[in-house]
C-alpha positions in Angstrom: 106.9 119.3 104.5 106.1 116.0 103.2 104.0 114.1 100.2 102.5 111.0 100.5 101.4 109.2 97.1 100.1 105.9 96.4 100.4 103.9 93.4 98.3 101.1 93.9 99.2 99.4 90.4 102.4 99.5 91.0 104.0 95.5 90.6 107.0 94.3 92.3 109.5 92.0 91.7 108.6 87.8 92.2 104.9 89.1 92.4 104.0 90.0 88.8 101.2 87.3 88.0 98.9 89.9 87.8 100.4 93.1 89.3 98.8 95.4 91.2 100.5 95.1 94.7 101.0 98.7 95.1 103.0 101.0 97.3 103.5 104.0 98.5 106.1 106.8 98.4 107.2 109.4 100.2 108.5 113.1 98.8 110.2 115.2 101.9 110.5 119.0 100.3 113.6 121.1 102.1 115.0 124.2 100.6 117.9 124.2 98.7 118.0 120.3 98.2 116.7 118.8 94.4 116.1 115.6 93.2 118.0 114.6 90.1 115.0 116.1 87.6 115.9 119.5 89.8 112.8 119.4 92.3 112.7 120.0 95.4 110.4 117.3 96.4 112.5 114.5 96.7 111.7 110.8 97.3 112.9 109.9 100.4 111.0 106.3 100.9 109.0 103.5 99.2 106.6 101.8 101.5 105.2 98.6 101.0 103.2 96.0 102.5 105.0 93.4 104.9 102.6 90.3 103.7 103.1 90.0 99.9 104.2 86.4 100.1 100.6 85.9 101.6 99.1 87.4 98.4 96.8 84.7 95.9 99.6 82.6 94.0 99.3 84.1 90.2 97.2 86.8 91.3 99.3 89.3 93.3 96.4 92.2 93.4 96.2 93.9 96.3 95.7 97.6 95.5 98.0 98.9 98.3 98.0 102.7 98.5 94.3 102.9 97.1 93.9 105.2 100.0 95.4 106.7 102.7 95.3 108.3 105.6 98.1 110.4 107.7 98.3 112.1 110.6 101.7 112.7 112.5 103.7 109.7 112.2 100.7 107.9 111.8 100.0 106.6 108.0 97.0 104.3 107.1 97.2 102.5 104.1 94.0 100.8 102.5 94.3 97.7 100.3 90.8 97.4 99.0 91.8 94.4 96.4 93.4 92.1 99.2 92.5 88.7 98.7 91.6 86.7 102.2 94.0 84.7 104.1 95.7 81.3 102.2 93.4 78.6 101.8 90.3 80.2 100.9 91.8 83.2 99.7 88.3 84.8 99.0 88.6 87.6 96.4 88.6 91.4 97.3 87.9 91.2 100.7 90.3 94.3 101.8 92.8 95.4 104.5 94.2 98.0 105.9 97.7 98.8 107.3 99.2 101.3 109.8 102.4 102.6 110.1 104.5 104.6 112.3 107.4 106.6 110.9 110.6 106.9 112.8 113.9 107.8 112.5 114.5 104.3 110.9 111.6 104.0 108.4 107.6 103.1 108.2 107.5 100.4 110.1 104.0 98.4 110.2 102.0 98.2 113.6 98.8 96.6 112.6 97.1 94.8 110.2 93.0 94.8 109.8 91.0 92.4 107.9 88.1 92.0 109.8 85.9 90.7 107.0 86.5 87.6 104.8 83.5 88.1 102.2 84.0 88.6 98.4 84.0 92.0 97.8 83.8 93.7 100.4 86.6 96.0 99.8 87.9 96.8 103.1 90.1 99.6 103.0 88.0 101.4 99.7 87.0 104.8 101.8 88.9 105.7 105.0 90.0 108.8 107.2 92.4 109.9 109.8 91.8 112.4 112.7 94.8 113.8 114.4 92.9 115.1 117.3 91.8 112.1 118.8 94.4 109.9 117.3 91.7 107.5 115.4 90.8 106.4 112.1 87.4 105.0 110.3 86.9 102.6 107.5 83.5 103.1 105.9 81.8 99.8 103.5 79.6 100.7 101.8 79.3 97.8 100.7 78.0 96.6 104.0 76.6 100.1 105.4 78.9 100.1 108.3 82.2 101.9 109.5 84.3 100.6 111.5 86.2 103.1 114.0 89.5 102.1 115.2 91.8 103.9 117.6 95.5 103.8 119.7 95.7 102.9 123.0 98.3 101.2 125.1 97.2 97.6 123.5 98.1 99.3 119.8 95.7 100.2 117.5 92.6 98.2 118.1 88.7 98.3 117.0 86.5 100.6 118.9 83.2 100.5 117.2 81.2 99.7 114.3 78.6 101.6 113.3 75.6 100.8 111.4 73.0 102.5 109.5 69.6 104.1 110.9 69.1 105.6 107.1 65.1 105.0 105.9 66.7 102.9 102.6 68.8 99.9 103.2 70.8 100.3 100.1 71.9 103.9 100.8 75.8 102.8 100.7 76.2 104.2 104.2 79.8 104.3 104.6 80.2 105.7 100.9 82.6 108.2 102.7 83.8 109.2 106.2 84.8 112.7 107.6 86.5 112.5 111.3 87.1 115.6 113.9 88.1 115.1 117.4 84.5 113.8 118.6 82.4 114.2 115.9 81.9 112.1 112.7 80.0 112.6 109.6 79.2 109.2 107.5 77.6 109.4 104.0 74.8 107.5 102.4 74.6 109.2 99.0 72.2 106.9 97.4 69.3 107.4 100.8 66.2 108.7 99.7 64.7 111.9 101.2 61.0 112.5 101.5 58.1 110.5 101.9 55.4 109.1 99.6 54.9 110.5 96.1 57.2 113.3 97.1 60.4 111.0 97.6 63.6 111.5 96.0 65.3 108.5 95.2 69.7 109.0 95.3 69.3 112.3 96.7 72.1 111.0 99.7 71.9 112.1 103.3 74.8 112.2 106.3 74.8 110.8 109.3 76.1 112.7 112.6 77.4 111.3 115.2 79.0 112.0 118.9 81.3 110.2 120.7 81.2 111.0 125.0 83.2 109.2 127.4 79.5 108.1 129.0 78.0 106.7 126.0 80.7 105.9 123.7 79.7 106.9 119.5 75.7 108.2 119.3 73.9 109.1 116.5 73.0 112.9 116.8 71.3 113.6 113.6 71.0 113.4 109.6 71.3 116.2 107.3 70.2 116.5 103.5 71.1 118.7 101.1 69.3 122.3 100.5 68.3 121.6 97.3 68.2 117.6 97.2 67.8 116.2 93.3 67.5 113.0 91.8 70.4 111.2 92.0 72.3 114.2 93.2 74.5 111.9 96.0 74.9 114.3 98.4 77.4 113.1 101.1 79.4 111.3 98.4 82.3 112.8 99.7 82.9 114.6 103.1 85.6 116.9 104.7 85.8 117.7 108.8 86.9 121.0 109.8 87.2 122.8 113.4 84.1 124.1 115.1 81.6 121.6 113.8 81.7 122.4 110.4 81.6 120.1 107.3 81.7 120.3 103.5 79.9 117.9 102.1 80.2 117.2 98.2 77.3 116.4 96.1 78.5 115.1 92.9 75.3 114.9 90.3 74.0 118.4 92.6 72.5 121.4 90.9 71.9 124.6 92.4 68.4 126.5 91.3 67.7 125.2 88.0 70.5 124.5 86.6 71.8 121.1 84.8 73.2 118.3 87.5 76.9 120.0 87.2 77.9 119.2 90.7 78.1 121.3 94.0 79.3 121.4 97.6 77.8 122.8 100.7 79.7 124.1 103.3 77.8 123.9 106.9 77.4 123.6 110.7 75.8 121.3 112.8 74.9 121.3 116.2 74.5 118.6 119.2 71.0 117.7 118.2 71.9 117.1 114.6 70.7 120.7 113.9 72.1 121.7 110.2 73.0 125.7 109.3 74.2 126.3 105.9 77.1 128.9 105.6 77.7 128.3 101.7 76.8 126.4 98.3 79.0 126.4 95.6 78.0 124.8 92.0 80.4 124.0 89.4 82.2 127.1 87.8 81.5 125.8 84.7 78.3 125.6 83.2 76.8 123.0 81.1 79.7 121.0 82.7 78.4 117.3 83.5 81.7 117.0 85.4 81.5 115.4 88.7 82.2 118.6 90.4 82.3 118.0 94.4 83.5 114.0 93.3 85.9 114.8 96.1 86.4 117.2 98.7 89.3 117.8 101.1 89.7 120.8 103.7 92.4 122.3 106.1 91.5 121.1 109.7 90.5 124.9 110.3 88.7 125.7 107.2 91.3 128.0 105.9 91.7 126.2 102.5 89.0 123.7 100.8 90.0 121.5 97.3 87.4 120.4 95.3 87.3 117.8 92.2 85.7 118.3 88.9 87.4 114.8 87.6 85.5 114.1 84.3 85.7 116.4 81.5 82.2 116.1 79.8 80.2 119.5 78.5 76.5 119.2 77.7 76.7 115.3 77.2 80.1 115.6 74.6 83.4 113.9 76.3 86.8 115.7 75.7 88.3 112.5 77.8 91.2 111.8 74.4 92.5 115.2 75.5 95.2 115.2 78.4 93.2 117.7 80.6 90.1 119.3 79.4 88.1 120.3 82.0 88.4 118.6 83.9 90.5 120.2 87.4 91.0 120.6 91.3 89.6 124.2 92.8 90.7 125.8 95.8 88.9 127.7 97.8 90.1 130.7 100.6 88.4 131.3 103.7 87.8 135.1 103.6 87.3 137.8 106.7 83.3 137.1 105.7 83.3 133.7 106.8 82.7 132.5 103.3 85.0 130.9 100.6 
């Protein structure tokens, strides 16, 4: 039973310029064993990037531990706030790390920066798969994700994919959802429709297939059931078993209600055919809180969290109180096949 947390503003010591170097720590749980404060999760390591020194003099932001990404002994660590390489060091370019966790430590096997160009943020949105041992790195920034996976060379790129969305600014690569040889890529800001019936930000998600024929192949894009303005469905994405995905929609509304947020929960076939099994909408109403800003799911469905992270009702902010509304909901798979 272990925690992974990353504090990306964390500073360290002979790199305080600006801060922000980050890290990342890891809490092992095991019964019968507490910390000094009496928990049971207790820190058992404090990983951080092997290439401070490297960092801009009198800057020192790299943002390590923005994101991650674990499976196994596997952890991916995004620094979306790395500065390029000495010389140029071009701002917010991005990186990522990977480590593998042993009976000695983390220890760092690779290091991706693949793209020198100011802000592109490298590193920003990113996923793991245990299944086929890979992980993705979407840019929205650029509408690509780059796909990278473990082979007897070490962790090396495989792919990147591009967008075949109808808008070219719909942030393809906005977020990434990976399962064994099927990923889903979101492009919340696409448009859906045609002509004086198109709805601008409405998002749509990409499918894809990899085969051992034809490598990664687009298969399909879905929309939402009840696409809004501005609704950003696909703005964050969860994998689980059996082709099935939940998909969050942040600025979503179900009927007629106000934009409160909602997620759909869904299957997808080999042609890029889309079923939907469930919506959800924001328990709250009148609630302009983001709900479905962020979705995460057990590999087999069994449990799904979603964020409701700002704390706004009907246009009034509660954000000066220490919770609000705002909150994380989970969700149980039932003998119905619903949540």
């Amino acid at each position: 039973r272990k925690i992974l947390i990353g504090a990306p503003n964390k500073n360290h010591v002979g790199y305080t310029g600006g801060g922000d170097v980050g890290s990342v720590f890891e809490f092992v749980r095991t019964d019968d064993v507490y910390d000094a404060d009496g928990s049971e999760w207790v820190q058992t390591a404090e990983i951080s990037a092997s290439d401070m020194a490297s960092m801009k003099p009198g800057t020192h932001i790299m943002h390590f531990g923005g994101t991650l990404a674990a499976s196994g002994s596997y952890m991916v660590a995004g620094a979306p706030e790395r500065s390029g390489p000495s010389g140029s060091y071009v701002g917010t370019c991005g990186a990522v790390y990977v480590f593998n966790s042993s009976s000695n430590g983390y220890i760092q096997e690779a290091f991706f920066q693949p793209i020198v160009v100011s802000s592109t943020r490298f590193g920003q949105v990113l996923t793991m798969d245990s299944q086929s041992n890979r992980f993705v790195v979407g840019i929205p920034y650029r509408e690509e994700a780059y796909i990278y996976n473990s082979s007897s060379a070490g962790w090396v790129q495989e792919r990147i994919l591009t967008s075949s969305l109808g808008y070219a600014s719909a942030k393809f690569g906005s977020s990434v959802a990976l399962s064994g040889a099927y990923m889903a890529v979101g492009g919340p800001v696409d448009r859906v429709g045609s002509g004086g019936s198109t709805i601008s930000g409405a998002g749509k998600v990409s499918l894809f297939k990899s085969s051992s024929v034809d490598g990664w192949s687009e298969i399909g894009q879905i929309s939402s059931s009840s696409p809004s303005s501005n609704g950003f469905f696909g703005r964050s994405l969860s994998m689980i078993s059996n082709k099935r995905l939940v998909v969050g929609e942040e600025f979503g509304e179900i009927g007629a209600g106000a934009k409160t947020g909602s997620i759909e929960i869904l299957s997808f076939d080999d042609s890029g055919g889309k079923t939907l099994i469930q919506a959800i909408s924001n328990p709250r109403a009148n609630n302009l809180g983001r709900f479905g800003r962020y979705v995460s799911a057990y590999e087999n469905g069994e449990y799904i969290a979603v964020s409701r992270p700002v704390s706004t009702d009907s246009g009034t902010s509660d954000s000066s109180s220490n919770e609000g509304h705002r909150a994380v909901f989970i969700y149980e798979s039932g003998s119905s096949g619903t949540w």
